[in-house]
C-alpha positions in Angstrom: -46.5 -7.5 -42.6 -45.7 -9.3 -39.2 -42.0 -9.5 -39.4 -41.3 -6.0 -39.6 -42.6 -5.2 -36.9 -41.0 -8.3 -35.0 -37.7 -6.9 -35.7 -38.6 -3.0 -34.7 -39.8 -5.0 -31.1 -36.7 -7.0 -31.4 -34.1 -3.9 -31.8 -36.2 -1.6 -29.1 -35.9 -4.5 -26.5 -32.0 -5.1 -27.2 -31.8 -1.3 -26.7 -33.1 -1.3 -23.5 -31.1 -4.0 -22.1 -27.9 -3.1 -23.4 -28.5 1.1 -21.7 -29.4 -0.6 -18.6 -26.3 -2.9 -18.8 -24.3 0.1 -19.5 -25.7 1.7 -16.4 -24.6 -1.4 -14.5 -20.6 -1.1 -14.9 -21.2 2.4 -14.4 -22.5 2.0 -10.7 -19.8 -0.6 -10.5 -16.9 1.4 -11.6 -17.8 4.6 -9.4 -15.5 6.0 -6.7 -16.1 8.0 -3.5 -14.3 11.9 -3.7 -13.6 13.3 -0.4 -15.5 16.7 1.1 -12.7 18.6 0.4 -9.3 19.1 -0.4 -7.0 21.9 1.9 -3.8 23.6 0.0 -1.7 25.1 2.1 0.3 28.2 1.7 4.0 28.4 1.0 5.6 29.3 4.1 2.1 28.8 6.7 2.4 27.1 9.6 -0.4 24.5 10.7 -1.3 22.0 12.9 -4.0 19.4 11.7 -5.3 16.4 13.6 -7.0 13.6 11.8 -6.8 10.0 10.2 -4.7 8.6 7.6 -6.7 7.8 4.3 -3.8 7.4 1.9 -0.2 6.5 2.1 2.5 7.0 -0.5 6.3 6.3 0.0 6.8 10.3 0.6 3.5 11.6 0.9 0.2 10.8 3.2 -3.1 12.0 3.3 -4.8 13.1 6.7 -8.3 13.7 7.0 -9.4 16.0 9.5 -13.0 15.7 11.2 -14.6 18.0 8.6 -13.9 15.7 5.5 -11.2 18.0 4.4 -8.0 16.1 2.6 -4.5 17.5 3.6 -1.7 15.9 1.8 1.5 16.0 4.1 5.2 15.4 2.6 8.0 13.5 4.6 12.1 14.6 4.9 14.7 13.9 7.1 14.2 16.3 9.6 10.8 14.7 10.0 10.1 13.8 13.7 7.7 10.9 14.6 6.9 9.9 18.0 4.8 8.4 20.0 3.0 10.6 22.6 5.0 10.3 26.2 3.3 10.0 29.6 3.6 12.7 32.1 7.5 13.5 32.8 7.8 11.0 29.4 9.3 11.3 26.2 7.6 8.9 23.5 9.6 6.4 21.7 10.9 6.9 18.3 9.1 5.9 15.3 10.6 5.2 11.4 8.3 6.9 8.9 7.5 3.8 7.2 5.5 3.6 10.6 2.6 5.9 9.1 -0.4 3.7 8.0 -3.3 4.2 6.9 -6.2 4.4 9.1 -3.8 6.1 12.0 -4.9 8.5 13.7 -2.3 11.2 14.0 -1.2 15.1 14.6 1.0 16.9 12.2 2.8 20.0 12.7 4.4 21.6 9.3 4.6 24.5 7.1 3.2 24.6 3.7 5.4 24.3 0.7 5.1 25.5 -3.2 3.5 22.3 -3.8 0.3 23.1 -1.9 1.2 20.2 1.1 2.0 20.1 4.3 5.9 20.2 5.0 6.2 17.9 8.3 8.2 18.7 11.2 6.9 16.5 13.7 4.1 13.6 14.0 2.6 12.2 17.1 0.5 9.9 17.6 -0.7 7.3 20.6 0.6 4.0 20.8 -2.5 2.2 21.0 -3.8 4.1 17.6 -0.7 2.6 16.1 -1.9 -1.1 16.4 -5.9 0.2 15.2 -6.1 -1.9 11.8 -8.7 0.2 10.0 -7.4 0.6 6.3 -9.1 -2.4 5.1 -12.4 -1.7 6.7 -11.9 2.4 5.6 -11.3 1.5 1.9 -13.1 -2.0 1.3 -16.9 -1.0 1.9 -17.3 1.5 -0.4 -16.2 -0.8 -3.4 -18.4 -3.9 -1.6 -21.3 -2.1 -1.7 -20.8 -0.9 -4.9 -20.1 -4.7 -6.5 -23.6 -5.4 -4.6 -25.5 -2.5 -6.6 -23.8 -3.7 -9.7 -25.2 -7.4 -8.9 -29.0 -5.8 -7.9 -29.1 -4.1 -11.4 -28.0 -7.4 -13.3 -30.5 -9.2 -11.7 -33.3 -6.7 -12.6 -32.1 -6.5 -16.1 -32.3 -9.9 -16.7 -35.7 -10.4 -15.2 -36.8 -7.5 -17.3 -35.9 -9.6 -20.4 -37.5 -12.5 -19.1 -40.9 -10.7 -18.4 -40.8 -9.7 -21.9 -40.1 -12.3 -23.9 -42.9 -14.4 -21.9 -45.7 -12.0 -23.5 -45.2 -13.3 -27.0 -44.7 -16.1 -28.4 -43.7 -14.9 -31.6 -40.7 -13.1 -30.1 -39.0 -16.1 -28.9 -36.0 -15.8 -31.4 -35.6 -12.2 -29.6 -36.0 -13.8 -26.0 -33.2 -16.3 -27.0 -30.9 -13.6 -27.5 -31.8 -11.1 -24.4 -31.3 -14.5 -22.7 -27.5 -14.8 -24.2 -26.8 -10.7 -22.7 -28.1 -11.5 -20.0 -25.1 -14.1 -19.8 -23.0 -11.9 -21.3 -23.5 -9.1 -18.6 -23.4 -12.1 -15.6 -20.1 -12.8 -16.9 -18.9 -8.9 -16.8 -20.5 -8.7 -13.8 -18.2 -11.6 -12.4 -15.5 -9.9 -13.6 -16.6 -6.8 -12.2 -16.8 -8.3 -8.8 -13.2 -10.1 -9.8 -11.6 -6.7 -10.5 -12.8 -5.0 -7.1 -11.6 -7.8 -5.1 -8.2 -7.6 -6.2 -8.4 -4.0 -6.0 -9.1 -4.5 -2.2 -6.0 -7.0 -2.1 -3.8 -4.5 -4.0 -5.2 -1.9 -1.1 -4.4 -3.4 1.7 -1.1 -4.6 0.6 0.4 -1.2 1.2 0.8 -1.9 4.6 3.1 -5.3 3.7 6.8 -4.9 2.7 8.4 -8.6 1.2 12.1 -9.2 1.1 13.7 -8.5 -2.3 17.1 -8.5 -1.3 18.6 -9.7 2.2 22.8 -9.1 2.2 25.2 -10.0 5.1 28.8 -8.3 5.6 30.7 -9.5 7.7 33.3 -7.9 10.4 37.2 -8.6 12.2 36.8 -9.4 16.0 36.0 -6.3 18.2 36.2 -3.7 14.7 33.3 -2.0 13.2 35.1 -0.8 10.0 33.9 -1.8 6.8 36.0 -3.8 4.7 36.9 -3.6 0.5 34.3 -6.6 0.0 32.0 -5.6 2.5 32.1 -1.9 0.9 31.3 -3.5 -3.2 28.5 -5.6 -1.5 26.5 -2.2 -0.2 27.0 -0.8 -3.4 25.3 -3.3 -5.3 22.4 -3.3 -3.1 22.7 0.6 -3.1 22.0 0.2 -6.5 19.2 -2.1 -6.2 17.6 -0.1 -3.7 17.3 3.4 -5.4 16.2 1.3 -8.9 13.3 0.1 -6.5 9.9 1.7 -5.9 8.5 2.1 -2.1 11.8 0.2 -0.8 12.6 0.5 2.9 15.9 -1.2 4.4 16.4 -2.9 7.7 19.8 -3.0 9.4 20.6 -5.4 12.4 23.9 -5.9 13.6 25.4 -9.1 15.4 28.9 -10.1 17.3 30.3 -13.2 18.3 30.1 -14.3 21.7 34.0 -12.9 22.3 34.0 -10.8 25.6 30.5 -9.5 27.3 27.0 -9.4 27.1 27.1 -5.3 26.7 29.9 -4.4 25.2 28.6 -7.3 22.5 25.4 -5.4 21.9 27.7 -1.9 21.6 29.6 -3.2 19.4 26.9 -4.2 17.3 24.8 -1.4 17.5 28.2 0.5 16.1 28.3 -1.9 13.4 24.7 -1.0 12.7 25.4 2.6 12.6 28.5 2.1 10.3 26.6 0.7 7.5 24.2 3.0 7.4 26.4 5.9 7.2 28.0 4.3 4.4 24.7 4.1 2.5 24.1 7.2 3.2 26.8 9.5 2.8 27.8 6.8 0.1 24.9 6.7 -2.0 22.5 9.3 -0.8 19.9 6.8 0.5 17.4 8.9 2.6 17.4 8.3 6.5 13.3 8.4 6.5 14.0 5.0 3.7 15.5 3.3 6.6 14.3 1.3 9.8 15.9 2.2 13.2 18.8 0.1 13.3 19.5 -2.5 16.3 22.4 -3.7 17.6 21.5 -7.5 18.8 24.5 -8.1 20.0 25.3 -11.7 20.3 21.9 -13.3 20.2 20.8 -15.1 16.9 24.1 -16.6 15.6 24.0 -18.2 12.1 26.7 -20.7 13.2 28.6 -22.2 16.2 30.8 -19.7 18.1 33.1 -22.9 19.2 35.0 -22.7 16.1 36.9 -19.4 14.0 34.6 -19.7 11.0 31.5 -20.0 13.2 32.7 -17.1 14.9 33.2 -15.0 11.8 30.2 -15.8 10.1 28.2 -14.8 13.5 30.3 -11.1 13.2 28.2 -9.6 10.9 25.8 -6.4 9.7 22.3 -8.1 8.3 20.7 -5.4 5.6 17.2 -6.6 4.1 16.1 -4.7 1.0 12.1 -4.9 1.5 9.7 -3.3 -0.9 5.7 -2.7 -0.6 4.1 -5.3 -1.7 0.9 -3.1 -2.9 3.4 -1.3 -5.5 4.5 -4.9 -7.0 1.5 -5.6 -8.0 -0.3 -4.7 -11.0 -3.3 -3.0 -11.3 -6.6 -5.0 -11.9 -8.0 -4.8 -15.3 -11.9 -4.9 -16.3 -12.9 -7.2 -18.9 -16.4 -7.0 -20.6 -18.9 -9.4 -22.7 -21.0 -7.9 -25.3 -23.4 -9.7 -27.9 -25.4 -9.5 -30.7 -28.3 -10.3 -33.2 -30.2 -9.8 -35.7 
């Protein structure tokens, strides 16, 4: 009998597409490993040059010329620099500094862990403003979201090619025709997913404001006050709650006596705070930005008046957290179908 042997033609063709749709969000959901991974020995000393593939809030991950992955671990003693000219010691750097796609050198010994204990980083200046990460993460998953399109396509031509042979069959071309839809629609979602991935990627880099708090100073003092004191607590608190948070200190005066002993006093301001946080509340140094005394520049009100004046004495502190680690992860979504 002829239906029988309809349905047997109708089940080995939904077969077929659906393995090769399988095969599809496979190629689409495949990642890249590295050559090779190093582990270094408790107590070794090594020096590694190489680029920065991967950047955690107290971690990185160089890769050397050979492919081979070293992951290095940040402390306080940590030294990062820029490299000096002759006679020349380069500048200071914060270890939130340390991007990816940098090219770098690392000096360290190796701890229980397997990584690389820094000591000291260098680096050139002109590496530092190199914006590679996007490029050094993004093509992979491109190309792969273009594979994932190529075998879509060929699927659903397949189906087409087949249910144009009989005419009897067109109740199974009908539905190949609707999984072919289905598997578009994944496939958009596919695409979808690796595009925010490469948004979530390259919003490591970014740190967004979460908290900004002002405290605020007597003329010519930079001792803390009882108020002043409860306010860093509370952000203390907010801060070590947070994940991949960073703080940036920046201390003002009024315009009361000179240009220089205006930014002095502010840098002491600076200072001040931060040793409070830190003896305080433990905060880590390598969590903080270099603070900077402005001095009198970028007053919030008039200095022609007492209150303008004491608003303008005053320690900014900006709670900032990565903006890659707020986000949530993409998730997949897939389309399947079915008949009879």
């Amino acid at each position: 009998m002829p239906i029988p042997k309809i349905r047997m033609f109708s089940s080995l063709m939904l077969a077929v597409f659906l393995s090769a749709f399988s095969v599809s969000i496979a190629l689409a959901q495949d990642t890249t490993a590295p050559a090779g991974a190093r582990s270094v020995a408790s107590g070794e000393k090594l020096k590694i040059k190489g680029v920065v593939t991967r950047r955690d809030p107290d971690t990185f991950t160089v890769r050397d010329i050979n492919g081979v992955d070293t992951i290095v671990r940040l402390d306080n003693s940590t030294s990062v620099k820029a490299k000096g000219g002759f006679l020349r010691s380069g500048a200071n750097y914060g270890q939130t500094q340390i991007l990816r796609g940098l090219n770098l050198e690392v000096e360290g010994r190796g701890n229980a862990a397997g990584e690389l204990l820094a000591t000291q980083i260098r680096f050139n200046e002109s590496d530092l403003r190199v914006a590679r990460a996007v490029e050094s993460r993004a093509a992979p998953l491109e190309d792969r979201a273009s594979n994932t399109e190529t075998k879509l396509s060929q699927v659903e031509q397949n189906a087409q090619r087949l249910s144009g042979q009989l005419d009897e069959l067109s109740a199974v071309a009908n539905t190949a025709k609707g999984g072919a839809k289905a598997a578009q629609e994944t496939a958009d979602s596919a695409i979808s997913g690796v595009n925010a991935t490469n948004d979530r990627i390259s919003a490591l880099d970014d740190y967004v404001p979460q908290n900004v708090l002002a405290v605020n100073f007597k003329t010519g003092s930079a001792v803390l006050s009882a108020d002043s004191k409860a306010k860093l607590d509370e952000l203390a608190t907010k801060a070590l709650n947070a994940k991949g948070y960073v703080l940036e200190v920046s201390g003002f005066t009024d315009t009361t006596g000179s240009v220089d002993r205006n930014r002095a006093l502010s840098q002491r301001r600076a200072d001040q705070v931060i040793r409070y946080l830190v003896e305080n509340h433990q905060i880590p140094l390598r969590r903080i930005v270099t603070p900077y005394g402005y001095g009198e520049s970028n007053p919030v009100a008039e200095n022609n008046s007492r209150e303008g004046r004491a608003q303008n004495r005053r320690v900014e502190v900006k709670l900032l957290v990565n903006k890659g680690l707020m986000q949530e992860a993409p998730k997949m979504t897939s389309s399947s179908s079915s008949g009879e």
